[in-house]
C-alpha positions, 0 to 999 in steps of 0.5 A, spaced: 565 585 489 568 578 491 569 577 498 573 572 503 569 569 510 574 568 515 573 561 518 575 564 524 570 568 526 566 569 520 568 576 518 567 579 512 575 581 507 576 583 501 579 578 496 586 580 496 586 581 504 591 576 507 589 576 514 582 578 518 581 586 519 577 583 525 581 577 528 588 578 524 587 569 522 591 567 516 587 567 510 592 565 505 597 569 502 598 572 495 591 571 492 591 565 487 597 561 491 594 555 494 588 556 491 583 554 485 581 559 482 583 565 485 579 563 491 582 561 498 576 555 497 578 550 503 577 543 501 576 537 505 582 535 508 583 527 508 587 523 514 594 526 516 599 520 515 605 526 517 606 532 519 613 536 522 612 540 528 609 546 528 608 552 533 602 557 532 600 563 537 595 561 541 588 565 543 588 571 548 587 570 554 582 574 560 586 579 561 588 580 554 595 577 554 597 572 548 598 565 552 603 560 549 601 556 544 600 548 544 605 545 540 603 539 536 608 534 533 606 527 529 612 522 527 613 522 520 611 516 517 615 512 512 612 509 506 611 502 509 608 504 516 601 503 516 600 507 522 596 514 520 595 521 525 589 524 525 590 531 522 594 537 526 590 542 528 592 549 525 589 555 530 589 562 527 592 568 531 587 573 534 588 580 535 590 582 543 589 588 547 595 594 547 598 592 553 601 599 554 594 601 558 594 595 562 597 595 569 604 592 572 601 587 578 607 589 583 611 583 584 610 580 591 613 582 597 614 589 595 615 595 599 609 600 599 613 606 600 612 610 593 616 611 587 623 613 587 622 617 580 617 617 574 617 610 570 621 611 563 618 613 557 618 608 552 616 607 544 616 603 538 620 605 532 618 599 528 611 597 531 611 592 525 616 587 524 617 581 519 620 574 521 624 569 517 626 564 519 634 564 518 635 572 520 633 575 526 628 582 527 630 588 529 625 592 533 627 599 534 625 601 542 626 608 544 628 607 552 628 615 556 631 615 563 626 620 566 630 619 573 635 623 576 640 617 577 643 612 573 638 607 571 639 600 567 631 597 565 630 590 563 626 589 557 621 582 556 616 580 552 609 578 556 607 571 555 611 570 548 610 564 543 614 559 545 618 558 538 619 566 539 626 568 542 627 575 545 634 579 545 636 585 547 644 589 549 645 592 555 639 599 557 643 602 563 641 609 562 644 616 564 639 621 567 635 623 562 638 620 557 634 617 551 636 611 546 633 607 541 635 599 543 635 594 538 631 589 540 632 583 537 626 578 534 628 571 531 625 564 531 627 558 535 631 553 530 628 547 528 620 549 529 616 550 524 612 556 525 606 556 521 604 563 517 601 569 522 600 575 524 600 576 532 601 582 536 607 581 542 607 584 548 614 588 551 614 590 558 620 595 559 622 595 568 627 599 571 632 596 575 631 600 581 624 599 583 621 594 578 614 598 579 616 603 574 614 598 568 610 600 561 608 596 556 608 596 549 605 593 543 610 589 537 606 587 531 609 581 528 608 577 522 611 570 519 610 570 511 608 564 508 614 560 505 616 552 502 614 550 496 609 547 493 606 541 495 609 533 493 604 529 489 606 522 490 601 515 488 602 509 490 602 503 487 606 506 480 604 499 477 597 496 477 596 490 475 588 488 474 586 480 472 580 479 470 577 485 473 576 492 471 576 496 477 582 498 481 585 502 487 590 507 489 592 512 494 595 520 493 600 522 497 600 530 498 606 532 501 606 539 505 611 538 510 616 543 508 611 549 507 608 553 513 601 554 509 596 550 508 595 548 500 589 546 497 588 542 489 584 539 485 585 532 483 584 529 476 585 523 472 586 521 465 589 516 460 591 517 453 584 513 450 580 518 456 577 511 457 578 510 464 574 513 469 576 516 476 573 517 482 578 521 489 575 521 496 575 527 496 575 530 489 578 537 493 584 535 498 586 541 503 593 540 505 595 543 512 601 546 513 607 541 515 603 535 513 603 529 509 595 526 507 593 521 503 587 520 499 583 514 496 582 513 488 578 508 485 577 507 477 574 503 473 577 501 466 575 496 459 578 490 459 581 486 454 578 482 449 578 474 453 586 471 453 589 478 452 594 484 455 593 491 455 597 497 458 594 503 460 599 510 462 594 513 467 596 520 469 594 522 476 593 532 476 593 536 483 591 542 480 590 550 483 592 556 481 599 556 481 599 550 476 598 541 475 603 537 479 603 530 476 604 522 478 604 517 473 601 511 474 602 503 470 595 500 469 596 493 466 590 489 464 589 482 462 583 477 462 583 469 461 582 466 455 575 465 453 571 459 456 568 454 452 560 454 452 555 449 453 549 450 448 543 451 452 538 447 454 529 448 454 526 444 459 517 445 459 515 446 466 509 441 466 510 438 460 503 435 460 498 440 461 491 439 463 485 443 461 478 441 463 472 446 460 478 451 459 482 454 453 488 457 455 494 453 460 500 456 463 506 453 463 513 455 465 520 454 460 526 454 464 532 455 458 538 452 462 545 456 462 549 454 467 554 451 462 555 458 458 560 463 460 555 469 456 549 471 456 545 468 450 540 472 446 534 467 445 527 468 441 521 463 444 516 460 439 511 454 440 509 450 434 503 443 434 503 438 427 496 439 428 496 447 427 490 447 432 495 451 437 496 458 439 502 461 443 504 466 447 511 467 451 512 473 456 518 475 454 519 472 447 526 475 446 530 475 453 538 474 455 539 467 457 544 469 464 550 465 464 552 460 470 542 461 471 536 458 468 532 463 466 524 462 467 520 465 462 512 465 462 507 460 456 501 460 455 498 456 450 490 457 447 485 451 443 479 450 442 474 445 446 472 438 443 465 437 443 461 435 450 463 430 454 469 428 450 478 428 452 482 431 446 489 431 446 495 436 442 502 434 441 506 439 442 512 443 442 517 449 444 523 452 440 528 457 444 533 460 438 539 465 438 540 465 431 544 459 430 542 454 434 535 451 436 534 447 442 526 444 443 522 442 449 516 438 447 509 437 451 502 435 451 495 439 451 490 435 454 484 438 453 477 435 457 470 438 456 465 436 461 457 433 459 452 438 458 450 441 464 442 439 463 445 432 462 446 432 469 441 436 471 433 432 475 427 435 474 422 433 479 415 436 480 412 437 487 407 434 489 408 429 483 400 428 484 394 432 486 387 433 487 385 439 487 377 436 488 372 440 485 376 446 483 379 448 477 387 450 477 391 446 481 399 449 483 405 445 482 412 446 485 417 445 479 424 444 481 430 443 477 436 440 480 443 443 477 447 440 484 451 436 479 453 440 474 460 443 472 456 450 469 451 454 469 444 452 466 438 456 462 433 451 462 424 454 458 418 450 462 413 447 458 407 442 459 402 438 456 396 434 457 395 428 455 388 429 452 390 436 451 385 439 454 389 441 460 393 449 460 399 450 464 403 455 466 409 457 469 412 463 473 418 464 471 417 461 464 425 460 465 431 458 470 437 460 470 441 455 475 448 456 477 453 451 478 451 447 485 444 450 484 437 449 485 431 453 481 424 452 483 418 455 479 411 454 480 406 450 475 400 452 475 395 447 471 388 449 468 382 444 466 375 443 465 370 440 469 368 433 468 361 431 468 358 432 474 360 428 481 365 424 476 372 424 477 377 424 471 385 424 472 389 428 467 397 426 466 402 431 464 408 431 461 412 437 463 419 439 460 425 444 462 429 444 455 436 448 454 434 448 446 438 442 445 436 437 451 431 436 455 429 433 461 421 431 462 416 428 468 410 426 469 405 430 474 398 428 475 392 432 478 386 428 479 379 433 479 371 432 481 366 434 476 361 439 481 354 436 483 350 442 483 344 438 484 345 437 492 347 445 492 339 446 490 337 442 493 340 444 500 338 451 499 330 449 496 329 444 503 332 450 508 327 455 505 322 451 505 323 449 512 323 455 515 317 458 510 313 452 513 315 455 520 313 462 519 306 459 516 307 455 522 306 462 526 302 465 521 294 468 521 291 462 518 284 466 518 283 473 517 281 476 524 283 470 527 290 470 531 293 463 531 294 464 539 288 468 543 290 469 551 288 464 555 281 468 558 279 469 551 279 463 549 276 460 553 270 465 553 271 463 546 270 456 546 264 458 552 260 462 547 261 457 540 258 451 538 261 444 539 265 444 533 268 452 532 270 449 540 273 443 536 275 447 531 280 452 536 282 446 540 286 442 534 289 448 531 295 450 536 297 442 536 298 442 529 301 449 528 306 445 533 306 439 529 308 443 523 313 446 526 315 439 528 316 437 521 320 443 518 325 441 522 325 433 519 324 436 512 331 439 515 334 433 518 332 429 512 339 433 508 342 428 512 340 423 509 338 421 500 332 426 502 326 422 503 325 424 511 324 431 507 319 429 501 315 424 508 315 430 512 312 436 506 307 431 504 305 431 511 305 438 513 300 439 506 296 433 508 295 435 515 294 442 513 289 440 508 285 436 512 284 442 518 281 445 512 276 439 510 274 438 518 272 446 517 268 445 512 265 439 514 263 443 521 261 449 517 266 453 520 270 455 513 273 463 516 276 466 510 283 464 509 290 468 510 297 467 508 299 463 513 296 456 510 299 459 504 306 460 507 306 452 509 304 450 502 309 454 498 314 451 504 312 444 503 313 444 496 320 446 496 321 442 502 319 437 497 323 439 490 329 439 495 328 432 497 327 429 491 333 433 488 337 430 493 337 424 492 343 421 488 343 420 480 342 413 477 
């Protein structure tokens, strides 16, 4: 079931309800009046630009009682004043307490003494009364005298309206008389009293002792009444040059009328070709105000050097039907300019690619003599075909009175290393009719080979490596030079091919400003013993197509094996010389006897046994003495060595021949044995260490 808010104080009413059951506010009168579609819908009220005075009841106050309500008058304005009101406040009534059940304050200065008599007895009639504005309200007042004496009775309404006017005939009553009093309800002239309902409270007061007072309750309602609403525009002529929007104001007049009207605004021209826009599209007009609204709309123009009219009709609509304002739109447009054909410009025109295939440039397409936008197609071209082109975007609009960039790019293929090549060629920006052309150059560079750059170095570039068989090399390949990567295999080669390198890593990889290094390792024979032989090698770093090449040199000794032997044979024999030296020579005859034995021994010999023990311990030390010159003779060529062995056989000999001839000849042990075989290899070691012829 629809329902309608009161904007007072939210409460909910029937659809058809014309005042709050909470409140009593106005909420429109007979549904459908004032409205769009059947809804009292509120819109947005624009600024007041007049308005005629109104009068309104005002809120209760804390006591209950209605106080009197402030009247707001705004100037009309004139259609050529510009000064604008803001919008009068329209209050809604709210309902009062009944005042018949509030006290009398009793006036000042009163006696305390007690009433004369009972207060009069007071009723309403017609508790409800209607108001117009040129006929004044009858409220039936029925008065009883319930006193014992004649009493006249003063009838005032409490805190009325100021556009409400109370009247009444004289009320002088007989004793327990009861008559009905008209009491008369009009508006003030010259007030325009919005639409309400509000409850009026009437005092009755004796004559004779004003505390005798009641009050009673009087609901009055003001209709709604005027007509509908004015629909104004301005300006009724527009003329537009060269331009196809405009603006115009809406004058909503609701001067005569005490309710308030709300419409819906539109527009529309015979072609339906014009749009509108209306701030706002809903306009809620107060009652006794004139407000404005602001429309804008936008419409084709003409063909270039011609003239249109248009017949623009402006609708407020609600539900009581359209009102209509109509508006004269005149358009006209200069006659067409004449335009300046386009012109292409290559920015730079000269490109320059040094190891590279693809140059950017830029192509300004210049307008700016043109008075419309120009659709214009890219395409490259070369005499030569070597060219390829790309254009982001190739089809755009050039824009009238700009230069419009657009972004080219321009492909070819590199000439041979080392060398400069150059393409002419040129742009062409096309709108199907005309052509315009730019021309430029491709100057394209390829840079040398890296390896063309590139050292090779060997380090160290000569070494001797002595007796030994490999020899290490440090191989470096310098690409500091170089405008690009370089990939380079290592390979070297003797020049009497007996010689084997080796590389770790066999290849490099250089980046640009880069150094590689490997490692060469170089293996060869051995020459002839204690001869030296020096091998050159010519070492190689190649991309596949060039090469680069050095020379290294490793210098190597043939080993001398000899001079090992002879070392180890005259070591040997030296210290079997010695240990023969200490050695039993004789079985059951130690070499060294204590000292008391000895000398018993050589007590109980004959001269030659004593001459006999007396000469071996000096030549057991002279032969120690020897081996260690056969020791000192490794110094020299080996001759102390081959000296002092001859020695120690001929003096080892010749003990043994001086035994025999003092028939003293004991049985041999090893220890001669030992110095013999010490002192031939002494010898052996002597002889090999003597140098080769």
């Amino acid at each position: 079931m629809a329902e309608r808010t009161c904007e007072t104080c939210g409460a909910k009413n029937d659809v058809g309800a014309r005042f709050c059951t909470t409140c009593d506010a106005y909420l429109g009168w007979d549904v459908g009046r004032s409205t769009l579609g059947g809804d009292a819908l509120t819109g947005t009220i624009p600024k007041v630009v007049g308005s005629v005075p109104t009068e309104t009841a005002a809120p209760p106050t804390e006591t209950g009682a209605p106080t009197d309500a402030a009247t707001t008058t705004v100037a009309e304005s004139s259609p050529t004043t510009a000064a604008e009101t803001p919008p009068t406040p329209v209050a809604e009534p709210t309902p009062v307490a009944d005042p018949a059940t509030t006290p009398v304050a009793e006036p000042a200065g009163a006696a305390t003494a007690p009433p004369l008599h009972d207060p009069p007895d007071v009723s309403v009639s017609t508790p409800e009364v209607t108001l117009a504005p040129d006929a004044a309200a009858e409220v039936g007042l029925v008065v009883g005298n319930t006193s014992n004496i004649v009493d006249g009775y003063v009838i005032e309404a409490v805190d009325p309206p100021t556009w409400l006017e109370v009247t009444h005939p004289d009320t002088h009553l007989m004793p327990g008389e009861t008559r009905t009093v008209p009491l008369s309800l009009s508006m003030r002239p010259g007030v325009l009293v919005l639409a309400q309902r509000l409850t009026v409270a009437v005092n009755v007061r004796s004559m004779e002792d004003p505390r005798l007072a009641v009050d009673v309750s009087v609901h009055v309602t003001v209709p709604p009444r005027g007509p509908r609403l004015a629909l104004e525009a301005r300006p009724t002529l527009i003329r537009l040059e060269d331009s196809g929007t405009g603006s115009f104001s809406l004058r909503l007049d609701n001067r005569q009328a005490n309710y308030p009207q709300t419409v819906g605004l539109s527009a529309g021209d015979p072609e339906g070709v014009v749009r509108f826009a209306f701030d706002p599209q809903v306009a809620e007009v107060p009652p006794g105000a004139m407000v404005e609204v602001a429309a804008t709309f936008s419409a084709p123009q003409p063909a270039p050097g011609q003239q249109l009219n248009r017949q623009l009709t402006v609708t407020a609509t609600n539900d009581e039907g359209p009102i209509n304002a109509i508006i004269t739109l005149v358009q006209q447009t200069k006659a067409a300019p004449v335009d300046v054909p386009i012109r292409v410009r290559l920015e730079p025109s000269t490109l320059r690619l040094a190891d590279a295939h693809d140059a950017d440039f830029e192509v300004h397409v210049d307008n700016r003599g043109g008075h419309s936008g120009v659709t214009v197609s890219l395409a490259g071209s070369d005499p030569e075909r070597r060219l390829a082109f790309a254009f982001a975007p190739a089809r755009f609009v050039a824009v009238p009175g700009h230069i419009t960039r657009a972004h080219g790019r321009v492909r070819a293929n590199l000439p041979p290393r080392g060398t400069t090549a150059s393409h002419p060629f040129s742009v062409v920006a096309s709108d199907g009719t005309t052509d315009a052309e730019a021309s430029g150059v491709l100057e394209i560079s390829s840079s040398a080979a890296a390896i063309t750059t590139a050292e090779l170095h060997v380090e160290p570039p000569k070494l001797n490596i002595g007796t030994h068989r490999d020899g290490r090399f440090g191989v470096i390949v310098d690409n500091r030079r170089g405008a690009e990567p370089l990939h380079v295999t290592l390979s070297a080669q003797s020049e009497d091919g007996l010689a084997r390198a080796t590389f770790v890593p066999p290849a490099l990889a250089i980046a640009a400003g880069a150094v590689g290094q490997a490692q060469m390792t170089v293996s060869g024979p051995h020459p002839p013993a204690s001869q030296v032989i020096v091998r050159r090698l010519d070492v190689e770093a190649t991309d596949g197509g060039q090469s680069l090449t050095t020379t290294a040199e490793f210098t190597q000794v043939g080993p001398d094996r000899r001079r090992p032997a002879s070392r180890w044979l005259v070591i040997v024999g030296a210290i079997l010389v010695a240990i023969g030296a200490l050695s039993p020579w004789f079985d059951g005859y130690p070499p060294a006897l204590p000292f008391v034995e000895w000398i018993r021994e050589l007590l109980s010999m004959s001269s030659f046994t004593v001459g006999a023990q007396v000469i071996e311990p000096p030549l057991r030390l002279l032969l120690l003495v020897l081996a260690v010159m056969m020791l000192f003779g490794l110094s020299g060529k080996g001759g102390l060595t081959r000296k002092s062995a001859i020695l120690v056989v001929l003096l080892t000999v010749g003990y043994l021949v001086f035994l025999a001839i003092t028939d003293y000849v004991p049985s041999l042990a090893m220890g001669l044995a030992i110095v013999w075989l010490g002192a031939v290899l002494g010898y052996i070691g002597g002889v090999l260490a003597r140098p080769r012829q």
